[in-house]
BAKE-468311 format. One record per atom (N, C-alpha, C, O): residue number from 1; residue in one letter; chain; atom name; x, y, z. Coordinates in steps of 0.001 Angstrom, whole numbers, padded with zeros to 6 digits. Layout:
N
REC  nuza  fiti  vexfi  zagu       xx       yy       zz
REC   NUM     A      A    CA        X        Y        Z
...
END
This chain:
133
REC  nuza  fiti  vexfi  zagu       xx       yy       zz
REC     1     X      A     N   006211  -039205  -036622
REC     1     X      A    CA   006463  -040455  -035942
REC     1     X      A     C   007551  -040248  -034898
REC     1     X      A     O   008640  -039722  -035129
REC     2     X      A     N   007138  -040718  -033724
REC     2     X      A    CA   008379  -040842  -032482
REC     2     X      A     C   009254  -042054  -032112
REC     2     X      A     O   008736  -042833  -031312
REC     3     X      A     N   010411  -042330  -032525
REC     3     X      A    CA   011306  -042961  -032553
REC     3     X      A     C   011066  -043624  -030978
REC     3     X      A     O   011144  -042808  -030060
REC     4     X      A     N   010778  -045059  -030615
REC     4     X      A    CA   011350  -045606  -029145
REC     4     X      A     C   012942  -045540  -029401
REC     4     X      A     O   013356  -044751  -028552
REC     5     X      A     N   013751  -045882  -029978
REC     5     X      A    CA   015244  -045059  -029983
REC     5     X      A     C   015512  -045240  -028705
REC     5     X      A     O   016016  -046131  -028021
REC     6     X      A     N   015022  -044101  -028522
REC     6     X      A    CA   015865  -043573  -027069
REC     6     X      A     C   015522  -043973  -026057
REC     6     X      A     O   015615  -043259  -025059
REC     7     X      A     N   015029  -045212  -025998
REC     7     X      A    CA   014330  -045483  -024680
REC     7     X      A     C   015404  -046737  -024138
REC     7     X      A     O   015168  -047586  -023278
REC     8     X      A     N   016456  -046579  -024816
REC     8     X      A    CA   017719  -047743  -024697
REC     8     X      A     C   018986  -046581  -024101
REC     8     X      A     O   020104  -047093  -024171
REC     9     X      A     N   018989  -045585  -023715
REC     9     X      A    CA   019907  -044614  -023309
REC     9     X      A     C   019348  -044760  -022080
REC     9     X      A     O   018240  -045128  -021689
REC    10     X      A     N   020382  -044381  -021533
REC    10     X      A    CA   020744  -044077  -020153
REC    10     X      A     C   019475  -043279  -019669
REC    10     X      A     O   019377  -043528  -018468
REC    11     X      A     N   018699  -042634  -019962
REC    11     X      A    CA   017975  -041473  -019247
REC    11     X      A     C   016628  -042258  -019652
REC    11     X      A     O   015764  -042135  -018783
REC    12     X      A     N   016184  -043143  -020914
REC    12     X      A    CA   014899  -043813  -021184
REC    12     X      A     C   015187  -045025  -020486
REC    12     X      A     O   014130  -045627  -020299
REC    13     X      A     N   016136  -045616  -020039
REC    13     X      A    CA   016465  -046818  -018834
REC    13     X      A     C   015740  -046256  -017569
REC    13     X      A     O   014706  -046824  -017216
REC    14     X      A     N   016176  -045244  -016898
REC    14     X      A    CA   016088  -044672  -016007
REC    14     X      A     C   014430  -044554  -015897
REC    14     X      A     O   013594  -045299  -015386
REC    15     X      A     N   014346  -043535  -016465
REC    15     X      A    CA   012952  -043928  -016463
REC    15     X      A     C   012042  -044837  -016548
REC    15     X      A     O   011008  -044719  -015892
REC    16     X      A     N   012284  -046045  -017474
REC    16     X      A    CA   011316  -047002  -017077
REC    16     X      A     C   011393  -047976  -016130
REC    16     X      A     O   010592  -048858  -015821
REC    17     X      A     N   013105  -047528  -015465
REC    17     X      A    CA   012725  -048508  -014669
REC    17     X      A     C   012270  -047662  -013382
REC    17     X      A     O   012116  -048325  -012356
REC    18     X      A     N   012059  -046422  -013316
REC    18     X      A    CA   011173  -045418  -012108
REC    18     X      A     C   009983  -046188  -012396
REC    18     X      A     O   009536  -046939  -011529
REC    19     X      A     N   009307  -046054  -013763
REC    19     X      A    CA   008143  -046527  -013736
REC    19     X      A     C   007694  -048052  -013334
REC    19     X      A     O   006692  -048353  -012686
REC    20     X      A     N   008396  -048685  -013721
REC    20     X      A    CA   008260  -049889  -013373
REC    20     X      A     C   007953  -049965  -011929
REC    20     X      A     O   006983  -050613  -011533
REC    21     X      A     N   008924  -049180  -010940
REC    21     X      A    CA   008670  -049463  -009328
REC    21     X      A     C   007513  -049089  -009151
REC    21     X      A     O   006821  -049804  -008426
REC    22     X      A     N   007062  -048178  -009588
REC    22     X      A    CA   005969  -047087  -009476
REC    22     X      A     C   004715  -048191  -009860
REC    22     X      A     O   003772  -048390  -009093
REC    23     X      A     N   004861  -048830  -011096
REC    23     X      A    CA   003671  -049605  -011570
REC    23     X      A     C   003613  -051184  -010232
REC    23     X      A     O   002514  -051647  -009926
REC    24     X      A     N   004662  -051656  -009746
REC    24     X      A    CA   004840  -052751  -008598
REC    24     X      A     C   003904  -051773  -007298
REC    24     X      A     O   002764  -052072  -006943
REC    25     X      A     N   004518  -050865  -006873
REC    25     X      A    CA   004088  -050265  -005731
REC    25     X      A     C   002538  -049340  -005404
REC    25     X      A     O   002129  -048685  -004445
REC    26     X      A     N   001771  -049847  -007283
REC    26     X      A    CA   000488  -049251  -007382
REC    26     X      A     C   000471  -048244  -007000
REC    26     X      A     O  -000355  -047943  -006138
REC    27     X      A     N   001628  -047069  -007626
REC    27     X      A    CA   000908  -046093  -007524
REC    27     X      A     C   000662  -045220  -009012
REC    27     X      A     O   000313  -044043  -009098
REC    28     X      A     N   000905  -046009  -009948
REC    28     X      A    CA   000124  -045629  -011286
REC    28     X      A     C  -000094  -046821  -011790
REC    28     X      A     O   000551  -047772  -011348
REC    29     X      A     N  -001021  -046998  -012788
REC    29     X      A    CA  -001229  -047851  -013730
REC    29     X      A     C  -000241  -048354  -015078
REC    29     X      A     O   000492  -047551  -015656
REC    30     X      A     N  -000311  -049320  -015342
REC    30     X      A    CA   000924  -049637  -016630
REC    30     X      A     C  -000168  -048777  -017926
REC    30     X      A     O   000439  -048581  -018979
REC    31     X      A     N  -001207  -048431  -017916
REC    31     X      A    CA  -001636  -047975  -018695
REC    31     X      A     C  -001316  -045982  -018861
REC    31     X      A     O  -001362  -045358  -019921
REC    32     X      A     N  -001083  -045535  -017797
REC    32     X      A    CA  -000217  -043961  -017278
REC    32     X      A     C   001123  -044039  -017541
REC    32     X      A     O   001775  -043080  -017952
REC    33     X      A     N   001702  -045447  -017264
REC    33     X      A    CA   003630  -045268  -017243
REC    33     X      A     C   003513  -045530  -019111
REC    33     X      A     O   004465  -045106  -019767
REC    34     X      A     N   002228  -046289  -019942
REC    34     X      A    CA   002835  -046586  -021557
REC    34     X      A     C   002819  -045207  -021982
REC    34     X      A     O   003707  -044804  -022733
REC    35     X      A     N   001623  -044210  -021459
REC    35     X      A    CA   001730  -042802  -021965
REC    35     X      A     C   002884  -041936  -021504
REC    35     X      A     O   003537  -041327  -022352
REC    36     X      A     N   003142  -041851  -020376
REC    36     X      A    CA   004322  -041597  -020050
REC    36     X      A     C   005716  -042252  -021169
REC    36     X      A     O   006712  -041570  -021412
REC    37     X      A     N   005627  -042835  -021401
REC    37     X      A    CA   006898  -043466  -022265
REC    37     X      A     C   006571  -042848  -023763
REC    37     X      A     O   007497  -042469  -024481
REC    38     X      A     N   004796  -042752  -024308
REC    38     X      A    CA   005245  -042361  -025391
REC    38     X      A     C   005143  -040662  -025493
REC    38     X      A     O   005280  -039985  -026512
REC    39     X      A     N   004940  -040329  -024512
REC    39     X      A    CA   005354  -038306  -024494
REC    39     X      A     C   006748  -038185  -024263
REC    39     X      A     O   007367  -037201  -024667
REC    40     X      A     N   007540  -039545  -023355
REC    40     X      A    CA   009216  -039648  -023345
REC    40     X      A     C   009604  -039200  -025065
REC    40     X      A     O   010101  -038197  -025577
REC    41     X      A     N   009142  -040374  -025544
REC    41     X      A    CA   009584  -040728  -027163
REC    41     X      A     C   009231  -039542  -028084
REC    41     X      A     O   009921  -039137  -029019
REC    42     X      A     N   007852  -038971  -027604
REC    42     X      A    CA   008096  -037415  -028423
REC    42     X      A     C   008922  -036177  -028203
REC    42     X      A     O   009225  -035394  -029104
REC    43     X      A     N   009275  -036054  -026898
REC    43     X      A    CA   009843  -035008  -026377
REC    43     X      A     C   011275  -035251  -026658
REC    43     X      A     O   011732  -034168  -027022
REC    44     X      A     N   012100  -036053  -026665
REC    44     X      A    CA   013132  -036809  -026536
REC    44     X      A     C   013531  -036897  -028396
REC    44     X      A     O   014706  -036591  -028600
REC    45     X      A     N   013159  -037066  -028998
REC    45     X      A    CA   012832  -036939  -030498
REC    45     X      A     C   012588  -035236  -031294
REC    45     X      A     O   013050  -035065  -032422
REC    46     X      A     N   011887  -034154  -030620
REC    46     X      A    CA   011664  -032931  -030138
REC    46     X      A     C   012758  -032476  -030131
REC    46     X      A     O   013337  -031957  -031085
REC    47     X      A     N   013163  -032630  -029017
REC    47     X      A    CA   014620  -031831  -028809
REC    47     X      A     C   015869  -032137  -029247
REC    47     X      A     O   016757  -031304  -029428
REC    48     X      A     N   015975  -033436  -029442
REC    48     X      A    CA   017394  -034105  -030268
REC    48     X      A     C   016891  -033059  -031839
REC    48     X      A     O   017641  -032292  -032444
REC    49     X      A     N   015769  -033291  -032092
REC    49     X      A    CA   016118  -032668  -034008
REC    49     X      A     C   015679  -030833  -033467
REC    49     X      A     O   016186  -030062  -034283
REC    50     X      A     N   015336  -030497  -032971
REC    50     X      A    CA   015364  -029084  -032631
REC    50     X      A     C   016636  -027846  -031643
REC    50     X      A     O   017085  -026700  -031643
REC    51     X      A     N   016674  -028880  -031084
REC    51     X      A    CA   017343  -027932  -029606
REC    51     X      A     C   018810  -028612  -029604
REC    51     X      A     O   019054  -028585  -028398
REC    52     X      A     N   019595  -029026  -030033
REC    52     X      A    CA   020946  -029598  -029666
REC    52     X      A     C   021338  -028838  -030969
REC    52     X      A     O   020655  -028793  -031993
REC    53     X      A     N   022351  -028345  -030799
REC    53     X      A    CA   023247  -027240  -031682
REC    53     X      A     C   025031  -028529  -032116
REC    53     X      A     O   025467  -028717  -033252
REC    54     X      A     N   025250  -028753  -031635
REC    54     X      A    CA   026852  -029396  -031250
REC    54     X      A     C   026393  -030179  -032596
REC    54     X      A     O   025325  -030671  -032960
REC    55     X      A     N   027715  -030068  -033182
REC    55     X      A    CA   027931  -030967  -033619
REC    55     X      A     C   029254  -031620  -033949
REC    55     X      A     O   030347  -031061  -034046
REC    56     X      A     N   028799  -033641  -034195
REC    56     X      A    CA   029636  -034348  -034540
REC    56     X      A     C   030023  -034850  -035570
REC    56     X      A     O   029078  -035080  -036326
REC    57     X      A     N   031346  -035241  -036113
REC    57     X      A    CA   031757  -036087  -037277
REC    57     X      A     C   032762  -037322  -036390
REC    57     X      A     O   033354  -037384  -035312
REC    58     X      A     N   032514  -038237  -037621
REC    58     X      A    CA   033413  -039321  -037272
REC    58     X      A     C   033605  -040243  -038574
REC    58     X      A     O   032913  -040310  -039590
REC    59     X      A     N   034599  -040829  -038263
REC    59     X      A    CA   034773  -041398  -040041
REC    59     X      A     C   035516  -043156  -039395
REC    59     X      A     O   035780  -043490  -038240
REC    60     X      A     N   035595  -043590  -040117
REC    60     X      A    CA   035794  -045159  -039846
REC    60     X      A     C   035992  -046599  -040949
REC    60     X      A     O   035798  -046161  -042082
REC    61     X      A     N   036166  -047456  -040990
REC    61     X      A    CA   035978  -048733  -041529
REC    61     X      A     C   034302  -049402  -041938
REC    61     X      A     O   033841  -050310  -041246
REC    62     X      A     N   033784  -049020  -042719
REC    62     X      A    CA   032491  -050282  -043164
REC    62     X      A     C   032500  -051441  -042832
REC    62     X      A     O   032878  -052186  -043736
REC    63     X      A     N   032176  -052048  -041672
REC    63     X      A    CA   032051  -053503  -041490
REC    63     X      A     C   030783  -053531  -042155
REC    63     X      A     O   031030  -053144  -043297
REC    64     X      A     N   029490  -053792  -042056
REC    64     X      A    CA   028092  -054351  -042085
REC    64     X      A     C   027552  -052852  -042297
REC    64     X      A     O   028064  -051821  -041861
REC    65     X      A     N   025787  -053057  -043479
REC    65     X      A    CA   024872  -051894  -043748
REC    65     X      A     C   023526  -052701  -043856
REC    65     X      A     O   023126  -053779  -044296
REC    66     X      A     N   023239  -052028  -043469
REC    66     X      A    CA   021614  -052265  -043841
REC    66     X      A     C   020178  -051768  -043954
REC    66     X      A     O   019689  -051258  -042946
REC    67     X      A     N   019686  -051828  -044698
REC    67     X      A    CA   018355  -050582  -044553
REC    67     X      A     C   016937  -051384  -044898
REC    67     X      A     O   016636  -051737  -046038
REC    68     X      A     N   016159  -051598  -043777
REC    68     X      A    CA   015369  -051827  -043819
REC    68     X      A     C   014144  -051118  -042893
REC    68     X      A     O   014453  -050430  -041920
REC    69     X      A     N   012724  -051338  -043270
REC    69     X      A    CA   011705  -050380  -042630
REC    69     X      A     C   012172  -048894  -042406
REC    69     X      A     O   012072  -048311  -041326
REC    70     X      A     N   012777  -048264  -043741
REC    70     X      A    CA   013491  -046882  -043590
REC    70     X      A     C   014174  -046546  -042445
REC    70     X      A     O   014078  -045452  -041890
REC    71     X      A     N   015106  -047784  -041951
REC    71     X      A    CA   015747  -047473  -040811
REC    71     X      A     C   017347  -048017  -041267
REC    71     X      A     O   017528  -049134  -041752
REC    72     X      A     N   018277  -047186  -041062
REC    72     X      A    CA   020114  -047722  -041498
REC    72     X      A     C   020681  -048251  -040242
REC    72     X      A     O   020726  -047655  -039165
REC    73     X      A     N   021063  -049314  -040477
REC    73     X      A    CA   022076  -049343  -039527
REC    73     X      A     C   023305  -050012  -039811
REC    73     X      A     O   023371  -051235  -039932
REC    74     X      A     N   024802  -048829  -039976
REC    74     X      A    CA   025728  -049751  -039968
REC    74     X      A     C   026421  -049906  -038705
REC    74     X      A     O   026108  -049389  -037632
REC    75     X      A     N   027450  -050717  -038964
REC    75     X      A    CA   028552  -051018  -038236
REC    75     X      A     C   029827  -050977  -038697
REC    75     X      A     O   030222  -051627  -039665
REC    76     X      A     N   030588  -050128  -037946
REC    76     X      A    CA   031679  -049443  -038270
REC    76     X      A     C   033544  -049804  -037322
REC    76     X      A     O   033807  -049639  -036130
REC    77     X      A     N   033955  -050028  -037823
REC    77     X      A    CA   035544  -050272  -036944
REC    77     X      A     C   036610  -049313  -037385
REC    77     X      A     O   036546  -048673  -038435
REC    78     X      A     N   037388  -049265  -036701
REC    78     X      A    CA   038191  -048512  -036058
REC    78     X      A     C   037907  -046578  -036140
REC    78     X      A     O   038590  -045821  -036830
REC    79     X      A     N   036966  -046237  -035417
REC    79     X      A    CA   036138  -045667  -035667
REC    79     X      A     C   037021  -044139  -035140
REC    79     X      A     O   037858  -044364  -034265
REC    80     X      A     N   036910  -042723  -035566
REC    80     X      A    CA   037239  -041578  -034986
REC    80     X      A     C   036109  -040648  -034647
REC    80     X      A     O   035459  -040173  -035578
REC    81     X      A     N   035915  -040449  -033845
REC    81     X      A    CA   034805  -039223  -033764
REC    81     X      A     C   035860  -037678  -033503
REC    81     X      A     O   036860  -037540  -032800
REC    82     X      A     N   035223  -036803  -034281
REC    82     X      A    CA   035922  -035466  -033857
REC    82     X      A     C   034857  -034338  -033155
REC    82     X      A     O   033654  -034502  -033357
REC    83     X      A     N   035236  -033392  -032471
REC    83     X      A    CA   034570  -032197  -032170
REC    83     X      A     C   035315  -031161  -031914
REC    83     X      A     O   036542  -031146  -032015
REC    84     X      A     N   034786  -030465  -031654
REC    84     X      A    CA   035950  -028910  -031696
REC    84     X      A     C   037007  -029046  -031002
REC    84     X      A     O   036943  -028508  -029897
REC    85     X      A     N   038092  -029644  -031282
REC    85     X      A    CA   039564  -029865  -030157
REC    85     X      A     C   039515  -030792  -029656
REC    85     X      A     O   040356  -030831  -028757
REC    86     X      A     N   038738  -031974  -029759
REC    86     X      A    CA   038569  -032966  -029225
REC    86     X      A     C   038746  -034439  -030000
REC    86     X      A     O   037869  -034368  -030861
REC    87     X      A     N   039333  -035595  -030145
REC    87     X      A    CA   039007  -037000  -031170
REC    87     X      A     C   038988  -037863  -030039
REC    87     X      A     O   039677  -037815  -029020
REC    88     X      A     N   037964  -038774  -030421
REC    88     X      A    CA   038155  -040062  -029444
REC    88     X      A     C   038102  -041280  -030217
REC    88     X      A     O   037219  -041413  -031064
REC    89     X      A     N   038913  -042134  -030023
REC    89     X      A    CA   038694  -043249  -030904
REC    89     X      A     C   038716  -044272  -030165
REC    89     X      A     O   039335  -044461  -029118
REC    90     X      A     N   037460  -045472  -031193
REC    90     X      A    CA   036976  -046368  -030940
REC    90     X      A     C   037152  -047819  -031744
REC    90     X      A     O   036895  -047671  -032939
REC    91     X      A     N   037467  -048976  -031447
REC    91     X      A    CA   037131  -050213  -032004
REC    91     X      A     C   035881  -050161  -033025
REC    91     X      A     O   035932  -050067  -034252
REC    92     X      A     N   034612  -050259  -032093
REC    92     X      A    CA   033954  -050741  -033156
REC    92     X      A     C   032244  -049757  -032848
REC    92     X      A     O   032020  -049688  -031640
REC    93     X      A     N   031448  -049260  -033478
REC    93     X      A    CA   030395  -048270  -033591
REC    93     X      A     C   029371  -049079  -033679
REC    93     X      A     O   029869  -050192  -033853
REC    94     X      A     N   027934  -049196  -033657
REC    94     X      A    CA   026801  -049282  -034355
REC    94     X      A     C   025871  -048154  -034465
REC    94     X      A     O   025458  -047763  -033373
REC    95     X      A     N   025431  -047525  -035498
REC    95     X      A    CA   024942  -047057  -035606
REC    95     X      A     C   023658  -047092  -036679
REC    95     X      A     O   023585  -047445  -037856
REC    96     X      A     N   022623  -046534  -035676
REC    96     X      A    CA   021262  -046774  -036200
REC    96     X      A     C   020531  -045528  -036688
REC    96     X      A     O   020247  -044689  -035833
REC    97     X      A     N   020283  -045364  -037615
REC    97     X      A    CA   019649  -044061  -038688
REC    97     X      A     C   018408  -044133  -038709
REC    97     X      A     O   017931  -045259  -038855
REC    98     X      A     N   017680  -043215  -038599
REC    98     X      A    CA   016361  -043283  -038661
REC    98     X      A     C   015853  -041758  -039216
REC    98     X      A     O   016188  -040752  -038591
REC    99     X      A     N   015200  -041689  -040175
REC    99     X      A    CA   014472  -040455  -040774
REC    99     X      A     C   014163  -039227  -039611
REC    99     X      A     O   013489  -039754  -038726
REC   100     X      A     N   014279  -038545  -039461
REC   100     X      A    CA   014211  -037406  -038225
REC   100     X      A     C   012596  -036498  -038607
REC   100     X      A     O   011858  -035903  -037822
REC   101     X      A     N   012492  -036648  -039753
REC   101     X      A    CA   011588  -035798  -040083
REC   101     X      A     C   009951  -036876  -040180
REC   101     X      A     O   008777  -036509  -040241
REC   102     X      A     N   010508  -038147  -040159
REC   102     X      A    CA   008988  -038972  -040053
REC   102     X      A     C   008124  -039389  -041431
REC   102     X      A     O   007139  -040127  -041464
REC   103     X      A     N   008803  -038676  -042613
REC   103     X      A    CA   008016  -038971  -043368
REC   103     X      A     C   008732  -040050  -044149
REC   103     X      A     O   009960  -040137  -044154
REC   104     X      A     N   007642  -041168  -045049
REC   104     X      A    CA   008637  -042439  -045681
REC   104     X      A     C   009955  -041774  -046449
REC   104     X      A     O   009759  -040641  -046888
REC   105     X      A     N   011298  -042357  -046666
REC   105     X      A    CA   012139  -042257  -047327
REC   105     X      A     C   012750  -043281  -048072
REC   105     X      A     O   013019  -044283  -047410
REC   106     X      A     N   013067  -043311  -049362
REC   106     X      A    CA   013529  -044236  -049851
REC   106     X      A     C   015130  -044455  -049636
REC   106     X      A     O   015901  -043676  -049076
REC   107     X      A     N   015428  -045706  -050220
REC   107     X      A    CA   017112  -046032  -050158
REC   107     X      A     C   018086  -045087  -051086
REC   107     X      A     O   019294  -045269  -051237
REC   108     X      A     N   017285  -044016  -051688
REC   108     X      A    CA   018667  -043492  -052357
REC   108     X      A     C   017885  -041879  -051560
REC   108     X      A     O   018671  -040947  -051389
REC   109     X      A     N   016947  -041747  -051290
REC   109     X      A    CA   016551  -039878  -050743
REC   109     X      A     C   017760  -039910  -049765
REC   109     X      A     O   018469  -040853  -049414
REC   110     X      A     N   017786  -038224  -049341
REC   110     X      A    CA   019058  -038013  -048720
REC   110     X      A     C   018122  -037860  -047603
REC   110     X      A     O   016983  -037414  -047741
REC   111     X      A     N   018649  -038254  -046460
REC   111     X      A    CA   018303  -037941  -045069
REC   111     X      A     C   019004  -036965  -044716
REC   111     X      A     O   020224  -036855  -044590
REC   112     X      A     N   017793  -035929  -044488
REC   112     X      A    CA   017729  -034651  -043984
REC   112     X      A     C   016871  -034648  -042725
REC   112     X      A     O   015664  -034840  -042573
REC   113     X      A     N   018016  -034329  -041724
REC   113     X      A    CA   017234  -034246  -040110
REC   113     X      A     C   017168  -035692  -039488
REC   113     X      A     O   016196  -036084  -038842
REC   114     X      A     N   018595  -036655  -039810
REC   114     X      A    CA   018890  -037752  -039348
REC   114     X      A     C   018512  -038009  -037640
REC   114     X      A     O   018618  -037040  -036889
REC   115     X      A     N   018181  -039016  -037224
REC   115     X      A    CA   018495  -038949  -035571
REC   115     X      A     C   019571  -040362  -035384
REC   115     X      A     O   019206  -041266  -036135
REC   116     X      A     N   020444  -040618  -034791
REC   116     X      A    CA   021682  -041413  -034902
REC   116     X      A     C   022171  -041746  -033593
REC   116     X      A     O   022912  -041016  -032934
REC   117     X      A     N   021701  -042957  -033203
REC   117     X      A    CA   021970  -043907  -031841
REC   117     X      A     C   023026  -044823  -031999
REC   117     X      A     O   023002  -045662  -032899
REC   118     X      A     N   024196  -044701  -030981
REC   118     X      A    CA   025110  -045481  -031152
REC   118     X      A     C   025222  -046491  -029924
REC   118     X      A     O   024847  -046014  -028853
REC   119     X      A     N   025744  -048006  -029897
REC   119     X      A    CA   025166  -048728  -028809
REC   119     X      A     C   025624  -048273  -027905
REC   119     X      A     O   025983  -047122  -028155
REC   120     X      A     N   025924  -048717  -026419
REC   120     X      A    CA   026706  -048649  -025342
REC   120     X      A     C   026457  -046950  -024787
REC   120     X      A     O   025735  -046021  -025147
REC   121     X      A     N   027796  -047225  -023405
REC   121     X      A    CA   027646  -046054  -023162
REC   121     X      A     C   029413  -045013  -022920
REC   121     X      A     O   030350  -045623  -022405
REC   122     X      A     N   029574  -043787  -023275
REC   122     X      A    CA   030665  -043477  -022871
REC   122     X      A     C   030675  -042022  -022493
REC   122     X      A     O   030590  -041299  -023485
REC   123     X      A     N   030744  -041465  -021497
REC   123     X      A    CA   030140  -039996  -021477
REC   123     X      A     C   030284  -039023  -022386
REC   123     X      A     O   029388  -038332  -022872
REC   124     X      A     N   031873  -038973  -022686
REC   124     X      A    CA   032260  -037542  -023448
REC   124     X      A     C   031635  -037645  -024563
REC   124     X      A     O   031920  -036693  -025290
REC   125     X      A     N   030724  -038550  -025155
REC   125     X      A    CA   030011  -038292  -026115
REC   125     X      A     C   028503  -037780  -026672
REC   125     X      A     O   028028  -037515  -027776
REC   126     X      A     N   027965  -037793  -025112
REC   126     X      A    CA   026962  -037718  -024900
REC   126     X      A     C   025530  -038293  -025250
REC   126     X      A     O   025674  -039129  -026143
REC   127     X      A     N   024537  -038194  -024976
REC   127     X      A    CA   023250  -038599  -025379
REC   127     X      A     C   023356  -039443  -026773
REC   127     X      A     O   023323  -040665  -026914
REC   128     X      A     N   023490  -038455  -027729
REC   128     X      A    CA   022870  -039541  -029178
REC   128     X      A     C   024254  -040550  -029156
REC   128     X      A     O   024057  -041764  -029129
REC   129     X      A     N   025328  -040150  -029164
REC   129     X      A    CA   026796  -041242  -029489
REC   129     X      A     C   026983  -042175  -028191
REC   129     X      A     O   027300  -041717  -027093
REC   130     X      A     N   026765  -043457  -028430
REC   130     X      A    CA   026696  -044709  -027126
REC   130     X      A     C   028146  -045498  -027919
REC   130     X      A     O   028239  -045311  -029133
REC   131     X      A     N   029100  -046246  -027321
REC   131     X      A    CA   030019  -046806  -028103
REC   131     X      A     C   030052  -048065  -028040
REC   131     X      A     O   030647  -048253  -026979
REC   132     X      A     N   029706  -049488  -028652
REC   132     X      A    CA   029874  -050325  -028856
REC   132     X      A     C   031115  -051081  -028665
REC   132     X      A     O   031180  -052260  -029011
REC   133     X      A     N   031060  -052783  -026817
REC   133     X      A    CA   031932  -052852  -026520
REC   133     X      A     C   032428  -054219  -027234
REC   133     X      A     O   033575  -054628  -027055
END
């Protein structure tokens, strides 16, 4: 299964709204830009659980949890993210969990091969970490 996820980042914005002009100015069909969006959502899903090496921790306050349609999402305050020589800290996180590997998971299996969208945007964190304003 391919997560739309990412189609709320900066780079799946971008793109649909290319497509969008593209679908006004007839020169593809909205039926070419939906396939286009869902080879976005596989490729984009692809390489986040394959090809990105870096990794992050961050630790924080439990505001709000929830898990429904095998999807988590909490919300977190006064939040730290660390990386190699690096902390940035934040007010407040959301973050949305979703099975990486596609197959059903229950509320107590361990998620192995997480994919993890955070709202907003802030660079030094890159792609998957967005920061909530």
């Amino acid at each position: 299964m391919s997560y739309q996820l990412y189609r709320n980042t900066t780079l799946g914005n971008s793109l649909q709204e290319s497509l969008d002009e593209l679908i006004q100015t007839q020169q593809i069909s909205p039926q070419l830009a939906l396939q286009v969006l869902l080879q976005f959502d596989k490729a984009i899903n692809y390489a986040l659980s394959n090809k990105v090496k870096c990794k992050i921790s961050f630790k924080g306050h439990l505001n709000t949890y929830r898990f429904c349609d095998n999807v988590w999402t909490f919300v977190l305050n006064d939040v730290e993210f660390r990386e190699v020589g690096e902390i940035i800290k934040v007010d407040k996180v959301k973050v949305v969990a979703c099975d990486g590997k596609g197959e059903k998971a229950s509320a107590s299996s361990a998620y192995n091969g997480v994919s993890v969208y955070v709202d907003n945007n802030h660079e030094n964190l890159g792609l998957l970490l967005k920061l909530v304003q």
